[in-house]
KETIDO-491314 format. One record per atom (N, C-alpha, C, O): x, y, z; atom name. Coordinates in steps of 0.1 Angstrom, whole numbers, always signed. Example, Ala and Ser with C-alpha at 12.3 -4.5 7.8 and 13.67 -1.06 7.14 Angstrom:
<firos>
+-------+-------+-------+------+
:     X :     Y :     Z : site :
+-------+-------+-------+------+
:  +132 :   -57 :   +78 :    N :
:  +123 :   -45 :   +78 :   CA :
:  +132 :   -33 :   +78 :    C :
:  +142 :   -33 :   +85 :    O :
:  +128 :   -22 :   +71 :    N :
:  +137 :   -11 :   +71 :   CA :
:  +129 :    +0 :   +79 :    C :
:  +134 :   +11 :   +80 :    O :
+-------+-------+-------+------+
</firos>
This chain:
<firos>
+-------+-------+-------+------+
:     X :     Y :     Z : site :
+-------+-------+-------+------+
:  +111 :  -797 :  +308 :    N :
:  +123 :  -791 :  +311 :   CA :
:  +131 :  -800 :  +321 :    C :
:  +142 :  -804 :  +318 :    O :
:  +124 :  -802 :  +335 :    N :
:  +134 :  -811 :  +337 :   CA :
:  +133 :  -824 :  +334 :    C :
:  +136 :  -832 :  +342 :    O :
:  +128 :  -827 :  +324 :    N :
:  +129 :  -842 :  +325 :   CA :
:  +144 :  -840 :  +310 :    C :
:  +153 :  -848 :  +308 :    O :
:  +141 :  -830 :  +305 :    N :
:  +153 :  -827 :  +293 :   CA :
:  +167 :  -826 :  +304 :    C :
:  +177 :  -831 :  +299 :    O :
:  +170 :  -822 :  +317 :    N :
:  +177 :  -818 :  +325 :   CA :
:  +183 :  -835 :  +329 :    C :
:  +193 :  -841 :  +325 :    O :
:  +175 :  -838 :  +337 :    N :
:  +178 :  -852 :  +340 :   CA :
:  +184 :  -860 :  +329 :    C :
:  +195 :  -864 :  +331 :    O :
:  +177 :  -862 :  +317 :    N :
:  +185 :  -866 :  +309 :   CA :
:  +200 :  -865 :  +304 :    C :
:  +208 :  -873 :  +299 :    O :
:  +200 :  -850 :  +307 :    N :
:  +210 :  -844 :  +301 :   CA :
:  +224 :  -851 :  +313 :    C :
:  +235 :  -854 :  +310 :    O :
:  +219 :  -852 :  +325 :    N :
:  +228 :  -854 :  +341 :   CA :
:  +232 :  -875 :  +333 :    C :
:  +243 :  -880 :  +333 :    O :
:  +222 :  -880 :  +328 :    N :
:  +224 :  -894 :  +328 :   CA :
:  +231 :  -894 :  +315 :    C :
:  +242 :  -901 :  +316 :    O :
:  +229 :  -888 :  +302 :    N :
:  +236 :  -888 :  +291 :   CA :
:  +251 :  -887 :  +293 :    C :
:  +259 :  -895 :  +289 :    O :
:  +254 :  -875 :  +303 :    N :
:  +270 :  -873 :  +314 :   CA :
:  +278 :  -882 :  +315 :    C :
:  +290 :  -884 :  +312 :    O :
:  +262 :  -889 :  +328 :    N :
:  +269 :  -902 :  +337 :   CA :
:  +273 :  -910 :  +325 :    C :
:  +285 :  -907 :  +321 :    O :
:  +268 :  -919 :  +318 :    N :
:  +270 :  -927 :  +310 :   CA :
:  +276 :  -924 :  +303 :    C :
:  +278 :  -935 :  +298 :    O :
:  +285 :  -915 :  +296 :    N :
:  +295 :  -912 :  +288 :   CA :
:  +308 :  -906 :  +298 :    C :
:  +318 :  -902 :  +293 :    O :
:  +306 :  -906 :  +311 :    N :
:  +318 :  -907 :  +322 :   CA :
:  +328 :  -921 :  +323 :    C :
:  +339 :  -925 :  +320 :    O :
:  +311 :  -930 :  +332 :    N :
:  +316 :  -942 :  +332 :   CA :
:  +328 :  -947 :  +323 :    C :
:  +329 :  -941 :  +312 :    O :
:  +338 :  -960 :  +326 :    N :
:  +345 :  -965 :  +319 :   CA :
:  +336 :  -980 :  +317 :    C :
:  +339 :  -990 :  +323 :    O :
:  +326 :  -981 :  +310 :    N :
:  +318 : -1000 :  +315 :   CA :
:  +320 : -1003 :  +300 :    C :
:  +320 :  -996 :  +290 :    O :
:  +321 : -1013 :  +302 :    N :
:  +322 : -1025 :  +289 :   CA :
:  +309 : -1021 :  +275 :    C :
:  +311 : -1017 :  +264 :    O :
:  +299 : -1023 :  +281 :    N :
:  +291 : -1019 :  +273 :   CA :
:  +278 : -1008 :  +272 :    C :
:  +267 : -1009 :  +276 :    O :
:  +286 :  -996 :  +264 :    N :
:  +287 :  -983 :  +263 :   CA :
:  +275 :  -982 :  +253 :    C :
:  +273 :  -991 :  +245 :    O :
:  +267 :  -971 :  +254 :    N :
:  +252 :  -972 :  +245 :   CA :
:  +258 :  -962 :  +232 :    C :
:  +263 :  -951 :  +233 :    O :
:  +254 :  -970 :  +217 :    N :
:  +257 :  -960 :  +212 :   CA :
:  +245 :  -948 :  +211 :    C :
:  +233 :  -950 :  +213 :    O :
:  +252 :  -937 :  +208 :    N :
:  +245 :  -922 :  +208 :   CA :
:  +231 :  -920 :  +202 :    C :
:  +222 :  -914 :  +208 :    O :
:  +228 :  -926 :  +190 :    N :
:  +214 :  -925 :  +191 :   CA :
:  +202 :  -934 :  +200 :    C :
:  +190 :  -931 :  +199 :    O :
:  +207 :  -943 :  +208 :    N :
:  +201 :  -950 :  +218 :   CA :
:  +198 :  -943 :  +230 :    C :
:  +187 :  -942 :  +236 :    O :
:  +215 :  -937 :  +235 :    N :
:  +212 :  -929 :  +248 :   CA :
:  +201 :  -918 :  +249 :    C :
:  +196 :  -917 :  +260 :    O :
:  +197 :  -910 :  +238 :    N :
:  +192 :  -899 :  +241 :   CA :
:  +175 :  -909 :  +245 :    C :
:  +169 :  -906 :  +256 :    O :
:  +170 :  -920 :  +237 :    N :
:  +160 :  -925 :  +242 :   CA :
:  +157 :  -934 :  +249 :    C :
:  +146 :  -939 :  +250 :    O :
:  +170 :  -938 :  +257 :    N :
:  +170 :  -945 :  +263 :   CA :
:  +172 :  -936 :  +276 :    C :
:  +169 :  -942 :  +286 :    O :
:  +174 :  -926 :  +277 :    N :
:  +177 :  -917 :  +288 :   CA :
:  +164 :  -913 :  +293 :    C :
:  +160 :  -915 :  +304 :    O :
:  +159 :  -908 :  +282 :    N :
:  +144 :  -898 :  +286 :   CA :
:  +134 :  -907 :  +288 :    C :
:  +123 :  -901 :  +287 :    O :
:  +134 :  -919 :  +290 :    N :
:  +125 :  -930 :  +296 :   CA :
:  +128 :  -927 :  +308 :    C :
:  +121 :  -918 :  +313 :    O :
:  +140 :  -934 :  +315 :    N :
:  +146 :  -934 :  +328 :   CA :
:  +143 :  -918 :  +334 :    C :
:  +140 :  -918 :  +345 :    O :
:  +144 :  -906 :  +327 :    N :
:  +140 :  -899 :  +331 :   CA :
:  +129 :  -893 :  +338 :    C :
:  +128 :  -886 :  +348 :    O :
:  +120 :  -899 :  +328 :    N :
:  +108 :  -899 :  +329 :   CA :
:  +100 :  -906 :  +343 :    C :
:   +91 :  -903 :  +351 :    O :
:  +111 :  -920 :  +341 :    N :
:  +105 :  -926 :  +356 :   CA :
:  +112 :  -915 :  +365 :    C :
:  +106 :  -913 :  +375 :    O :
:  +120 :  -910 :  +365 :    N :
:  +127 :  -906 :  +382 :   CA :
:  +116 :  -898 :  +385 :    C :
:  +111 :  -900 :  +397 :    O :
:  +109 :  -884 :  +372 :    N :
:  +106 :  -878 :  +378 :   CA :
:   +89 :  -879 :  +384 :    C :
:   +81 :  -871 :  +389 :    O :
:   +88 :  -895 :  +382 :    N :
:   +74 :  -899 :  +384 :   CA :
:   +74 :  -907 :  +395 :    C :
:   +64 :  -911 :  +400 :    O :
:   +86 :  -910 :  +399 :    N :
:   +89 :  -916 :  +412 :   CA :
:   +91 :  -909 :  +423 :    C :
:   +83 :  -908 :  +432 :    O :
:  +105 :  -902 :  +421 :    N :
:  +109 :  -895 :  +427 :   CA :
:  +108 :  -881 :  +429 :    C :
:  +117 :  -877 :  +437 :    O :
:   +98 :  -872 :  +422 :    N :
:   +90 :  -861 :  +423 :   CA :
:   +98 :  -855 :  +437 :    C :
:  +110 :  -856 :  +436 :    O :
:   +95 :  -853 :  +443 :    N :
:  +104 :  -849 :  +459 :   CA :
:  +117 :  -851 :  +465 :    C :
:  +123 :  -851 :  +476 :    O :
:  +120 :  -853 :  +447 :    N :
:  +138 :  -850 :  +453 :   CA :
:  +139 :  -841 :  +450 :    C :
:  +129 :  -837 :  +443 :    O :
:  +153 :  -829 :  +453 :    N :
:  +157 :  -817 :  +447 :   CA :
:  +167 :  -823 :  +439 :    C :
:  +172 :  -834 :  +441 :    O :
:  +170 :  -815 :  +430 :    N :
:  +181 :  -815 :  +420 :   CA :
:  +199 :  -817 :  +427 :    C :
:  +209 :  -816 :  +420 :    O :
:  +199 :  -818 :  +438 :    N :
:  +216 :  -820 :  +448 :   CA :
:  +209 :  -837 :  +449 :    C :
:  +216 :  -846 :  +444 :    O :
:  +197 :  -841 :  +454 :    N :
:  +196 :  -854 :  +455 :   CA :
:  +204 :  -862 :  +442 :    C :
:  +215 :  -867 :  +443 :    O :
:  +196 :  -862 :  +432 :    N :
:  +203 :  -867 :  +421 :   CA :
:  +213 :  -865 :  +415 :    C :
:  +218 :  -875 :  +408 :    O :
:  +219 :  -854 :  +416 :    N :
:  +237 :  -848 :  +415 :   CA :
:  +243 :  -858 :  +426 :    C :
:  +253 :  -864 :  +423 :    O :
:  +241 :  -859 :  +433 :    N :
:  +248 :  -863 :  +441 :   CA :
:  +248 :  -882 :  +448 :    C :
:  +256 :  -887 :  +456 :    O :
:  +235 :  -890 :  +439 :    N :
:  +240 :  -900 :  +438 :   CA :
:  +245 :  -903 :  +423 :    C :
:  +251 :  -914 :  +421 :    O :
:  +244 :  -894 :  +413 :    N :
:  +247 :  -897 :  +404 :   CA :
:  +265 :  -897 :  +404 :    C :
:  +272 :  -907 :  +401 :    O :
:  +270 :  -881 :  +411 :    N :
:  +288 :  -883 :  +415 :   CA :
:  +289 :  -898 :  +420 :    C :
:  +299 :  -904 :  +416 :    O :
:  +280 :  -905 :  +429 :    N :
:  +286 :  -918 :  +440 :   CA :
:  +288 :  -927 :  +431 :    C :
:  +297 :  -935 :  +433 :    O :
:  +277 :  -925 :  +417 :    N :
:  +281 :  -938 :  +408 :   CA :
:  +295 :  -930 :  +400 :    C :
:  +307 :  -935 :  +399 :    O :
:  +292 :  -921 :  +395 :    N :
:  +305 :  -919 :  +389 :   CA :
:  +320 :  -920 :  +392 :    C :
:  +330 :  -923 :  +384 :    O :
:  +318 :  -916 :  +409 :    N :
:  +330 :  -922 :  +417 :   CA :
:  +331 :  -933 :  +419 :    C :
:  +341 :  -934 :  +425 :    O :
:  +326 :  -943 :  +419 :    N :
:  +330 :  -957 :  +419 :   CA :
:  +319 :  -961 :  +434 :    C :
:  +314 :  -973 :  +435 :    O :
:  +317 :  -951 :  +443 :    N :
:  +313 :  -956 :  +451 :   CA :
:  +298 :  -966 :  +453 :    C :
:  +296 :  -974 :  +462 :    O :
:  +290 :  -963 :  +441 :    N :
:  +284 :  -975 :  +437 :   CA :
:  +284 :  -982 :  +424 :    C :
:  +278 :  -977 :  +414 :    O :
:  +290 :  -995 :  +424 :    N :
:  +292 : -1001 :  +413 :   CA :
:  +283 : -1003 :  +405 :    C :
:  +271 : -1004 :  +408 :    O :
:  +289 : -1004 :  +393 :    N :
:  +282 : -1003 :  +384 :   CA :
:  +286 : -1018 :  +373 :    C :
:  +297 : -1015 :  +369 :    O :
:  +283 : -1029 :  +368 :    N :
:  +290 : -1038 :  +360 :   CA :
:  +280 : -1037 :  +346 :    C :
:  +268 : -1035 :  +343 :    O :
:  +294 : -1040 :  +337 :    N :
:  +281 : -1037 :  +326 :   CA :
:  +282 : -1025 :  +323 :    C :
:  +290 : -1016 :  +325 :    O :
:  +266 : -1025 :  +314 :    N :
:  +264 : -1012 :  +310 :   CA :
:  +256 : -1004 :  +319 :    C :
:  +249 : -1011 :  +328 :    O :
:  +255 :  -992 :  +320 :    N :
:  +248 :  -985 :  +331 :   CA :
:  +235 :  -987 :  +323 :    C :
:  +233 :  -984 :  +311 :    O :
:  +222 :  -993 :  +334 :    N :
:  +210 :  -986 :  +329 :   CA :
:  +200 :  -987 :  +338 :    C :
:  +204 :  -990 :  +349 :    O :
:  +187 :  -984 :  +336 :    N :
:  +178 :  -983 :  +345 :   CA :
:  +178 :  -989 :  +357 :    C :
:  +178 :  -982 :  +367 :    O :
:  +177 : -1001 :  +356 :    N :
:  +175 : -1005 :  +371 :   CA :
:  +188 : -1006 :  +380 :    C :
:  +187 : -1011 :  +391 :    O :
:  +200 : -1001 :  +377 :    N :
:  +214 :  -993 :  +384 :   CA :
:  +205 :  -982 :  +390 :    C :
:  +201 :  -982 :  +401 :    O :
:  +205 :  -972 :  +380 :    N :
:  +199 :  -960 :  +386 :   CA :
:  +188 :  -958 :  +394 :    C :
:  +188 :  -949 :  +403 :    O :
:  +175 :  -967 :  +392 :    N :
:  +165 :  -968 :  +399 :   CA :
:  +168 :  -974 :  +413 :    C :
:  +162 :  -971 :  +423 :    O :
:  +179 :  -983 :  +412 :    N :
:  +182 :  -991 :  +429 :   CA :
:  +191 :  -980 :  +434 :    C :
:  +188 :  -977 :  +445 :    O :
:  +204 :  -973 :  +430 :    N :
:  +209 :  -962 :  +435 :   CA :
:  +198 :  -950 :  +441 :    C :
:  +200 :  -945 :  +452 :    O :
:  +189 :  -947 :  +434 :    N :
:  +184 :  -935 :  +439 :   CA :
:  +172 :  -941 :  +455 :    C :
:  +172 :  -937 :  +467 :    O :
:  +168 :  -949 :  +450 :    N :
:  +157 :  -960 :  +459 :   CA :
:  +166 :  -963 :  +473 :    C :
:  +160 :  -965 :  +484 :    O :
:  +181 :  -964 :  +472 :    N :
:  +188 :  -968 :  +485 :   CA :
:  +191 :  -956 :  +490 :    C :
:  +194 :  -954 :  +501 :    O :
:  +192 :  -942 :  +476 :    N :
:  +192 :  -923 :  +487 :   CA :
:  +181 :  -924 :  +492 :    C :
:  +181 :  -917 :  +502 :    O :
:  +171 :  -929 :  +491 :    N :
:  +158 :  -925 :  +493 :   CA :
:  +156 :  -930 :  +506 :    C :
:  +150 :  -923 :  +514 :    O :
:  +159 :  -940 :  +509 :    N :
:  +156 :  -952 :  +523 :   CA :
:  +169 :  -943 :  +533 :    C :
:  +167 :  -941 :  +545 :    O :
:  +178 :  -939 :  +528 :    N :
:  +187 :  -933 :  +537 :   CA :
:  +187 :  -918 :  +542 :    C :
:  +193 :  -911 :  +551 :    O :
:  +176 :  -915 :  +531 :    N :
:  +176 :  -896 :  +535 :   CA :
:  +162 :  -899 :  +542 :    C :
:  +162 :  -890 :  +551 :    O :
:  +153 :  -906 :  +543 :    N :
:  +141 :  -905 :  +546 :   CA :
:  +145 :  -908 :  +567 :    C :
:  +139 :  -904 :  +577 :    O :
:  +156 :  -917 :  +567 :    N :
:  +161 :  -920 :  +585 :   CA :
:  +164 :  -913 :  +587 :    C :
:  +161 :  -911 :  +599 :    O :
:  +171 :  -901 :  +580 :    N :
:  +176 :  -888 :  +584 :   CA :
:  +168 :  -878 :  +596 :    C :
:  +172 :  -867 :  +599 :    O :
+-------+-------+-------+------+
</firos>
């Protein structure tokens, strides 16, 4: 369930974005649910506003993105909430 959920937040992002090279549709869905799969085996102890809410930062521009969006974007965005909520 949530790993179907997460997916569903990155399927979003990635059809938000404006990037050059855009995944076509039968890619995203398995190419999502990998990435998914890692967040939720990494990141186990985030809440669901964690990831909403670096996910808005890429969507808003405030972390770039070049290219196509993919894993290791997302893995280093979440990895730099994580170093910054943990100083909190």
């Amino acid at each position: 369930m949530a790993t179907q959920f997460i997916g569903q937040l990155l399927v979003s992002l990635d059809n938000t974005l404006k990037v050059k090279d855009k995944s076509d549709v039968k890619e995203q869905g398995k190419k999502w649910a990998v990435v998914a799969i890692r967040i939720i085996d990494k990141y186990k102890y985030f809440k669901v506003s964690d990831l909403v809410y670096v996910f808005n930062k890429i969507s808003d521009g405030e972390i770039k993105i070049y290219g196509a969006l993919n894993r290791q974007d997302i893995m280093g965005a979440l990895h730099e909430h994580d170093k910054l909520r943990s100083m909190r």
